[in-house]
N, C-alpha and C positions, 0 to 999 in steps of 0.2 A: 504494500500500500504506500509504504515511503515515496519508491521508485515512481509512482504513478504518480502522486501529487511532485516529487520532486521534475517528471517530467512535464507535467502540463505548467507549472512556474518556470520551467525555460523556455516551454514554447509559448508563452504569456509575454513575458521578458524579450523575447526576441523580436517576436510580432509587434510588441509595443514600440519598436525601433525603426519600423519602417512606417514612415509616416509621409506624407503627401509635401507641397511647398508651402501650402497653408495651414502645416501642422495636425490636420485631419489625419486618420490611420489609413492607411494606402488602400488601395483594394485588393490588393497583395496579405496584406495583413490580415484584412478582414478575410478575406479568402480560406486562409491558414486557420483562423481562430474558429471560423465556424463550420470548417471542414474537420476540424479533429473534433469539436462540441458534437457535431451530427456523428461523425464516424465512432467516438467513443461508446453514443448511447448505442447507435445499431448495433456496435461489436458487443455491448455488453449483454442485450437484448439477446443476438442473436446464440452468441453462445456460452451467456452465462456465468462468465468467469472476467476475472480481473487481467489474463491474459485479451481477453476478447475485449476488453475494454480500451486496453494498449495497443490492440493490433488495431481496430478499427479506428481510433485514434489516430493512429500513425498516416492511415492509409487516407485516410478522411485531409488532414491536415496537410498530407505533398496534394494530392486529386484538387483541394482547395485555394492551395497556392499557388498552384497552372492554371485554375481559373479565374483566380483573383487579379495574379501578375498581367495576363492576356486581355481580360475582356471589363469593357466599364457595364455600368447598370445596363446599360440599353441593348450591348449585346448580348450580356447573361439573360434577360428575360426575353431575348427572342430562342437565345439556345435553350432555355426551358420549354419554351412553347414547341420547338421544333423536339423535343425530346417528349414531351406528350404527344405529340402527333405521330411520331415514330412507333411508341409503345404499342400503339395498334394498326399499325401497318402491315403491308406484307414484308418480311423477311427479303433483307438487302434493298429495299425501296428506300432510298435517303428522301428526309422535308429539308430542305435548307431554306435558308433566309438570306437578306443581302443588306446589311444594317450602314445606311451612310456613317462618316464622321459628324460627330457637335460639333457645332462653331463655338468659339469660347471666343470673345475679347481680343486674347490675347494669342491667339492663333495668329501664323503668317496666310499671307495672300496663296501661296501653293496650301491646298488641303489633301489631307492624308487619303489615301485609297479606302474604297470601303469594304469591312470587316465582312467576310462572308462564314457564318454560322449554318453545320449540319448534324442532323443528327440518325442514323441509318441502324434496323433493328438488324442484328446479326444470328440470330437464331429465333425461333418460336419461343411465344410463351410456357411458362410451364408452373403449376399451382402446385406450390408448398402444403405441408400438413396441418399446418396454419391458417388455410385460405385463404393466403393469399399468393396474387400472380406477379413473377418478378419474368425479366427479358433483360441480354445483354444489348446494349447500347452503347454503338461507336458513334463518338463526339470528335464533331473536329472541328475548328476555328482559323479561318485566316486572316491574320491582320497583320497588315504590314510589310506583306510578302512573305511570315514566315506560319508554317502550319503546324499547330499540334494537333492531335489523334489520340485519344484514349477512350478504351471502353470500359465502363462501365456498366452494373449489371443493377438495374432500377425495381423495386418493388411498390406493389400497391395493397394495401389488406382490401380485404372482402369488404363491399359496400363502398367504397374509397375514391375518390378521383387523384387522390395526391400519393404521387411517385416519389420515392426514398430511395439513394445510392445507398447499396449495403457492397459490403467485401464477402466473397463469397470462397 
């Protein structure tokens, strides 16, 4: 139990370190911090133990720190949406999105390429003894000209519209 809380105070610590130009916590950070929050409850949910709390943790908090670092608000809530649309798709059929850049202020006169969000199921559904239905989902983002890909394997319980990354 040490080891656990002594880890989640480094990764508190650390995330608290990256911070924006306005001193805000980056979205990098926040990425981190509520990718290992969500990854520790599912780990701990799913298997019960204090390892599963660390491991989901872990996994939650790199998964949320590639989407934190990469994508602002506007992309993540289209890679959401394109990650609910996927969930009941047909297997390998990607929804993508094409999210212009903000304009801020203080932008120059050349504006950034825009971010293109997809998200494609890679295998069928398949229901837990739990009730409920999880599918893996490949996520990929480009912006800026450089692309990450990772899947992810999304669950919904019984009765539910809201899809949870679990480690599986």
């Amino acid at each position: 139990m040490v080891r656990v809380v002594g880890m989640i105070a480094a990764l508190g610590i650390a995330t608290g370190c990256m911070s924006d130009d306005q001193g805000r916590p980056s979205n990098q950070a926040t990425g981190t911090f509520m990718g290992a929050a969500l990854g520790g409850v599912v780990g701990g949910l799913a298997f019960g133990s204090v390892g599963g709390v660390v491991g989901g943790a872990l996994v939650g908090a790199l998964a949320g720190n590639l989407v934190g670092k990469a994508l602002d608000d506007q992309e993540r809530r289209r890679l959401a949406e394109a990650t609910q649309n996927a969930f009941v798709a047909e297997t390998n059929v990607p929804t993508s999105y094409t999210v212009e850049p903000t304009k801020t202020s203080s932008s120059s006169s050349t504006s950034a390429p825009p971010t293109i969000v997809a998200a494609k199921p890679v295998a069928p559904a398949s229901t837990r003894a739990d009730g409920s239905t999880c599918r893996p989902i490949e996520l990929t983002a480009t912006k800026n000209g450089q692309t990450t890909t990772e899947t992810t394997t999304f669950c919904k319980s019984a009765g539910s519209q809201e899809l949870k990354p679990v480690s599986v």
